[in-house]
N, C-alpha and C positions, 0 to 999 in steps of 0.2 A: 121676452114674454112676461107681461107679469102674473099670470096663473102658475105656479110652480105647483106642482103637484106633488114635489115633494122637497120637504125639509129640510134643513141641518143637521138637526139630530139623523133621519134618514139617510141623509145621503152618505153621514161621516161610519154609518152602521155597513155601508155595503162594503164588501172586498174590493180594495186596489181603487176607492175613493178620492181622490183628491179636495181638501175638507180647505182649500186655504182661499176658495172664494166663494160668490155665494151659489147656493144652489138655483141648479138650471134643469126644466124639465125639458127632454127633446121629444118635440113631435114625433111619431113614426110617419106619419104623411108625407116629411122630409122627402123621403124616398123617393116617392111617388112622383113627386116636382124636380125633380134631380135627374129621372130617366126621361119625362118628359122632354124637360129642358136639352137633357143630351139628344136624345132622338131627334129633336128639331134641328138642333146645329149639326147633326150629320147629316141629315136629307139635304142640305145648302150641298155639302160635296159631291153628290151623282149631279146634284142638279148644273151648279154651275161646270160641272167635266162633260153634261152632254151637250153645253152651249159652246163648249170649248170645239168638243169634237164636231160640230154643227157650222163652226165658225169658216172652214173655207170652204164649206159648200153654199154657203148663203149668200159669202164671200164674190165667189163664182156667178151666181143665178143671179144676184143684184146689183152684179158690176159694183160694188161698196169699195171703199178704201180701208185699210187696218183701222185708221181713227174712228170710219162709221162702225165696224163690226166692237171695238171696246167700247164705244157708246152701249151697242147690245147686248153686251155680254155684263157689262154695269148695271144697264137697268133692269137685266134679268137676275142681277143678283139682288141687288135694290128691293127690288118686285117681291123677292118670293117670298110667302107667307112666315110667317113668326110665330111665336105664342106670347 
């Protein structure tokens, strides 16, 4: 970033500072992007386990072969939303 919010002198003033490059301000919003982020890659895991567990029932009912159900189970992973 190059808005640092704070200094050299500042930063070499706090305790347990590390003063030997340059000063870096960290967002707190960091955070905020970071659960986001996490939140999104874990809803991939129910999701693609309920395609999994779906997979020989659809199996069954579409007469499919293994390669057409990992086609589906691909492009439902593929498919699902991101941020």
């Amino acid at each position: 970033m190059t808005n640092d919010r704070y200094g050299a002198r500042d930063v070499a003033a706090r305790p347990g500072a590390v003063t030997s490059g340059p000063a870096v301000a960290l967002d707190p919003r960091r955070w905020i992007v970071l659960v986001v982020v996490l939140v999104a890659g874990f809803m991939d895991l129910p999701e693609v386990t309920i395609v999994n567990v779906a997979g020989p029932a659809i199996r069954k009912d579409l007469r499919a072969t293994y390669a057409q159900i990992e086609w589906n189970v691909n492009g439902s992973v593929l498919g699902s939303p991101r941020c």
